[in-house]
C-alpha positions in Angstrom: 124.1 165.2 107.4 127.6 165.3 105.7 129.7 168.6 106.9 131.7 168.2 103.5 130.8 166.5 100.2 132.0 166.7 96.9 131.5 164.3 93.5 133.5 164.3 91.2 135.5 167.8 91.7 138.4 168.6 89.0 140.2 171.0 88.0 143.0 172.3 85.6 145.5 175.0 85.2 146.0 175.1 81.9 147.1 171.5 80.7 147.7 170.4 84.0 145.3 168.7 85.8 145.7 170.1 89.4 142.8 168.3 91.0 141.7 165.2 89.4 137.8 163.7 90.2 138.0 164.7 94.2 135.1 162.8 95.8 134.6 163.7 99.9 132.8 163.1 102.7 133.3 164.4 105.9 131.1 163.3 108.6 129.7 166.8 110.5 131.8 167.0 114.2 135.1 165.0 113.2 138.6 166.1 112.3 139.1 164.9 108.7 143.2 164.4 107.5 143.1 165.5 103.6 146.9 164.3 103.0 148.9 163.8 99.8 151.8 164.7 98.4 153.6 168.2 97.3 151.5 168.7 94.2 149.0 166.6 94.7 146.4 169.3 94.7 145.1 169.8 98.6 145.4 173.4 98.5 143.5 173.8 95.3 140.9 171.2 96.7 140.6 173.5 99.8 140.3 176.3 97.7 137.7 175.3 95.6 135.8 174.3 98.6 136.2 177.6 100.0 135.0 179.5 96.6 138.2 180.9 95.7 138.5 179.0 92.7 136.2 177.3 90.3 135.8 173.9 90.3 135.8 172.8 86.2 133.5 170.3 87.0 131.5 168.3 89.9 129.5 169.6 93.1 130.7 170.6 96.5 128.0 170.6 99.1 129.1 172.2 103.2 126.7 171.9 105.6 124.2 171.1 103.3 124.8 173.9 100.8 125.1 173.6 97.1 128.4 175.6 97.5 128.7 176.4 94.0 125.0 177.5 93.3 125.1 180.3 96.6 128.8 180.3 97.2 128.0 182.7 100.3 125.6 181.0 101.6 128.4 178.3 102.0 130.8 180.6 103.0 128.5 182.0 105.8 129.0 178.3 107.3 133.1 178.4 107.1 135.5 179.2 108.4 139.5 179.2 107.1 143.2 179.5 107.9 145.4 179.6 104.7 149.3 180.0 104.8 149.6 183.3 105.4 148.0 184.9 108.7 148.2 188.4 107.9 148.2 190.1 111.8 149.1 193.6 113.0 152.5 192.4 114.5 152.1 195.5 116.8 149.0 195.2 117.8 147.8 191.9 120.4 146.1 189.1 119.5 142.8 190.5 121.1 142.9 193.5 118.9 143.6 191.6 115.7 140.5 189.6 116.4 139.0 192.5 116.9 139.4 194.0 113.7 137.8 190.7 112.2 134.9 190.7 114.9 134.1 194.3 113.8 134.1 193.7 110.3 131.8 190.8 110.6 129.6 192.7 112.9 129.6 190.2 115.8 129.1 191.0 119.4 132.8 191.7 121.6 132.0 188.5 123.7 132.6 186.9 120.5 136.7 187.8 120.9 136.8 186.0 124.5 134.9 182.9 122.8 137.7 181.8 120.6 140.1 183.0 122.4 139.1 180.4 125.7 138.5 177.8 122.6 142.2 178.1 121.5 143.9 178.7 125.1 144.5 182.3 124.1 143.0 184.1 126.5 146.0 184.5 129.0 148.0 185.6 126.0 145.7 187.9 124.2 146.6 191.8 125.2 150.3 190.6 123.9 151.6 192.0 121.0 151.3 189.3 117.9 155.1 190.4 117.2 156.0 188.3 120.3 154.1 185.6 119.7 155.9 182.3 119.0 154.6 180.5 115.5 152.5 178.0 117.5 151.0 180.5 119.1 150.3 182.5 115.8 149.1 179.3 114.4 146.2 179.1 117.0 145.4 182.9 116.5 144.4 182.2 113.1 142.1 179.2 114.1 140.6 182.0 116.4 140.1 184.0 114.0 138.6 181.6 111.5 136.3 180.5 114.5 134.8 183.9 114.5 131.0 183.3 113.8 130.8 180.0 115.1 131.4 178.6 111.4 130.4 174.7 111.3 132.9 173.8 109.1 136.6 174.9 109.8 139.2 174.2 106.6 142.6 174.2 107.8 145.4 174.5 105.4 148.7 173.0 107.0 148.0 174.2 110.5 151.4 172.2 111.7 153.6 173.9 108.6 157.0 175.4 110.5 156.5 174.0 113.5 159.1 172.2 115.4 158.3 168.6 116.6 156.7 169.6 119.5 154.8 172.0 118.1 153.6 169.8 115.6 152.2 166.9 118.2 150.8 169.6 120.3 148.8 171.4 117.3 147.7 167.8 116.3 146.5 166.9 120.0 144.5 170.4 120.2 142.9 169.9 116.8 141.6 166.4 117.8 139.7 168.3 120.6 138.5 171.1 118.5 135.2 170.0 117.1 134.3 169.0 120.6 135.1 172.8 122.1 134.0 174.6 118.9 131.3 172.4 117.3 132.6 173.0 114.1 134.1 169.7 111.3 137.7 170.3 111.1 139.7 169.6 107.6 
């Protein structure tokens, strides 16, 4: 079974076309690269995929779900980091999760879970405010790993990140569908 697929997927804004006949397919339990240029239409792609937008045309299909006939049914399989994190600066990373956990009803364990999954857990009665971006960065994939989703959609997980950063954010996403069980795009 495919983790991701979409035929045919398009899109405009008006006359532009933003997303022009996307076809995907993501093998379930591998880290998938969706790279193009500024413009190119990722984030709209991504988007679209996570029922944000409508697509104008084609079929998206995650985890087996016809996304766009039971959009939550899809989204019940997903999870998401975007651009902007939106944590409590004054509150630590456990209590941000928190706040998510509780909203989603999951058990407390769940909080320790993704914490150990994204080397958190020493970290995580810090306040978020001290947090370096990196670290903030992996807080977010915690918190989109809340659930257990088995897809995880990424959008520019390395964006502001020094060179370091960036290689070790791409080493620890090549090990995270083996520690979360979850596709990675």
């Amino acid at each position: 079974m495919l983790a991701i697929e979409t035929r045919n997927l398009t899109r405009r804004f008006g006359p532009v076309l933003a997303v022009d006949d996307v076809s995907l397919s993501v093998p379930k339990g591998c880290v998938y690269g969706f790279m193009g240029r500024n413009g190119a239409g990722k984030t709209s792609t991504l988007k679209m995929l996570l029922g944000l937008i409508r697509a104008d045309q084609g079929t998206i299909r995650i985890a087996g779900v016809d996304a766009i006939a039971d959009r939550l049914g899809a989204a019940r399989r997903m999870g998401a980091l975007l651009e902007a994190h939106g944590f409590y600066a004054h509150l630590s990373g456990r209590e941000n999760l928190d706040l998510t956990r509780s909203l989603l009803g999951l058990k407390r364990a769940e909080v320790d879970r993704v914490l150990g999954i994204v080397n958190l857990s020493r970290d995580a009665d810090r306040r978020v405010g001290g947090y370096s971006l990196g670290m903030r960065q992996r807080l977010g994939i915690a918190r989109a790993l809340l659930g257990s989703p088995q897809v995880l959609i990424l959008d520019e997980p390395t964006n502001g990140l020094d060179p370091d950063g960036i290689a070790d954010m791409r080493g620890f996403l090549r090990g995270l569908p083996a520690r979360s069980n979850a596709t990675v795009l």
